[in-house]
C-alpha positions as CSV (number, residue, x, y, z in Angstrom):
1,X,130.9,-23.4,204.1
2,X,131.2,-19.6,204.5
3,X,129.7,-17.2,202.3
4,X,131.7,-14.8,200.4
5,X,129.9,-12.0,202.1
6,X,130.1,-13.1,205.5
7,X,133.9,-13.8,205.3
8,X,134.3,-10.1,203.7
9,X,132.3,-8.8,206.4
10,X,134.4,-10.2,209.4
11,X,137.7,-9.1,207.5
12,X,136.2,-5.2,207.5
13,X,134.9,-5.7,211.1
14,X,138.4,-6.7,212.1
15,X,140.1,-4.0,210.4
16,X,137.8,-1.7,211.6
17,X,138.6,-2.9,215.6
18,X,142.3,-3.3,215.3
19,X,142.2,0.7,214.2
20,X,139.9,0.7,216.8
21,X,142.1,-0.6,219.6
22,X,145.1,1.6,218.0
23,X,142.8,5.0,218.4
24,X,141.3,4.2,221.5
25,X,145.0,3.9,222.7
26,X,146.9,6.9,221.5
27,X,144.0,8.5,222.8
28,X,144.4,7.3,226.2
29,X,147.8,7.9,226.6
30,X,148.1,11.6,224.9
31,X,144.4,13.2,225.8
32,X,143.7,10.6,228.9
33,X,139.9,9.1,228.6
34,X,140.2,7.1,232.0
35,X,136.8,8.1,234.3
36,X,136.9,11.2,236.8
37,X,136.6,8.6,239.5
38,X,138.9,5.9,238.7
39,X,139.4,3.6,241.4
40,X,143.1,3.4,242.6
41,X,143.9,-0.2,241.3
42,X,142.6,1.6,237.6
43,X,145.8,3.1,236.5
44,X,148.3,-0.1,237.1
45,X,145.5,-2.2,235.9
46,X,144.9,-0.3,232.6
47,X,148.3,0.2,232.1
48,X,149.5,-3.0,231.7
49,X,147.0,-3.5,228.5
50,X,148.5,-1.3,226.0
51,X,151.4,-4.3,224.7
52,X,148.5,-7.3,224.4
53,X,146.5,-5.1,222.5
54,X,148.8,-3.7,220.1
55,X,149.3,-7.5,219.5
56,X,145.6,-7.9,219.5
57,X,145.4,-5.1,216.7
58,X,147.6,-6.2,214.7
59,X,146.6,-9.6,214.9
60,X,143.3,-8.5,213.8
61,X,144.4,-6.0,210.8
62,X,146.8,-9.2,209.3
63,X,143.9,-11.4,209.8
64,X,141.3,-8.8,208.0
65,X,143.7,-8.6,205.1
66,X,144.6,-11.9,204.7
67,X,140.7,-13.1,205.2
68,X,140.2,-10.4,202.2
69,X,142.5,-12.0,199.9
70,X,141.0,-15.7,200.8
71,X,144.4,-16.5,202.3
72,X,143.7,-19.5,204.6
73,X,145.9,-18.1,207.5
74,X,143.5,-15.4,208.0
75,X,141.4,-17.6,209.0
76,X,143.7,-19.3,212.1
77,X,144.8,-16.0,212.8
78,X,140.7,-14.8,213.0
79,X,140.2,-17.9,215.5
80,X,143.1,-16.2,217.2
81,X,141.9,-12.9,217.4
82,X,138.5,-13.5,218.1
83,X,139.8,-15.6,221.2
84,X,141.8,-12.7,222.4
85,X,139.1,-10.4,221.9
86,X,136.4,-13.0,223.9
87,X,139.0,-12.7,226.9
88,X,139.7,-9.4,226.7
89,X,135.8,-8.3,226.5
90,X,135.3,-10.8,229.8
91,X,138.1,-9.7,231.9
92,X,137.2,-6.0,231.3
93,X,133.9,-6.6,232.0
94,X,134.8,-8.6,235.1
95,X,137.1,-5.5,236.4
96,X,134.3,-3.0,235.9
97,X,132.0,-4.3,237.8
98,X,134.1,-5.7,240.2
99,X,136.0,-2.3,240.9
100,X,132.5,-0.1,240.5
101,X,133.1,1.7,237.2
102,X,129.7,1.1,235.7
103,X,129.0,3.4,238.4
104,X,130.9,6.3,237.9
105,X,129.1,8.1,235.3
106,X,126.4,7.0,232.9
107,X,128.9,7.9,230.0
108,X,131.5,5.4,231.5
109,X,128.6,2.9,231.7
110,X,127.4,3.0,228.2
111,X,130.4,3.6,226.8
112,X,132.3,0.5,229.0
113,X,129.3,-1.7,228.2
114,X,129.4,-1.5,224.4
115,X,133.6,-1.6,224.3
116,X,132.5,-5.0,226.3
117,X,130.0,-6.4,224.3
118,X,131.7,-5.9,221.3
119,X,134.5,-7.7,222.3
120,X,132.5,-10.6,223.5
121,X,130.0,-10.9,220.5
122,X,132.3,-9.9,217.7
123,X,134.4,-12.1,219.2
124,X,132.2,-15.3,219.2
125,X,130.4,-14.1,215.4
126,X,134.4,-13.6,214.2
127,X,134.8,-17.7,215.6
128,X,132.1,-19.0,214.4
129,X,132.3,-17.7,210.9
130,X,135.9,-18.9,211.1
131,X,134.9,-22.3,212.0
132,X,132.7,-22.8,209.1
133,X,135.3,-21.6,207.0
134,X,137.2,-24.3,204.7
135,X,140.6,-24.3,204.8
């Protein structure tokens, strides 16, 4: 079983990254973040991401408030999320380092690398925690 604290804490983190993934992308699309030395697969590759994560975010924001109220469908629709958010960590990391962006700048590294690990370790601490939760 789940502590209250642990459950409340996923709900925030999830909140926190679907306004995160909503930022990050009216950012991108009205002041541009993509590196000075984007690769030219970068821009149809990077464009095709902004409809799964607007899913992804709001995925995440119903599953935060729903986990907050103790609603047991924020709890599938954390397993959910968490998924997506596993994959989408991996296959971003997989395209950096596949296409060289790591190497473009050290701001793009660092900055790449934690948007990655995030995904990938919030994602498995958001599944776990699910999983121990009770229905």
């Amino acid at each position: 079983m789940v502590k209250d604290d642990k459950r409340r804490l996923i709900a925030s983190l999830e909140i926190v990254t679907g306004v995160g993934l909503i930022l990050f992308w009216l950012a991108f699309l009205t002041v541009g973040l993509a590196p000075e030395k984007a690769p030219h697969c970068y821009f149809a590759y990077v464009h095709s991401f902004p409809l799964p994560d607007g899913v992804l975010a709001i995925v995440l924001l119903i599953a935060g408030i729903l986990l907050m109220r103790s609603n047991p469908a924020g709890r599938i629709l954390t397993l959910i999320g968490a998924g997506a958010l596993i994959f989408l960590g991996l296959l971003d990391f997989s395209f950096n380092l596949q296409n060289g962006i790591y190497s473009t700048s050290v701001v793009d590294l660092v900055l790449n690398i934690l948007v990655n690990l995030w995904c990938v370790g919030f994602g498995l601490a958001a599944a776990i925690v699910a999983g121990r939760m009770e229905n």
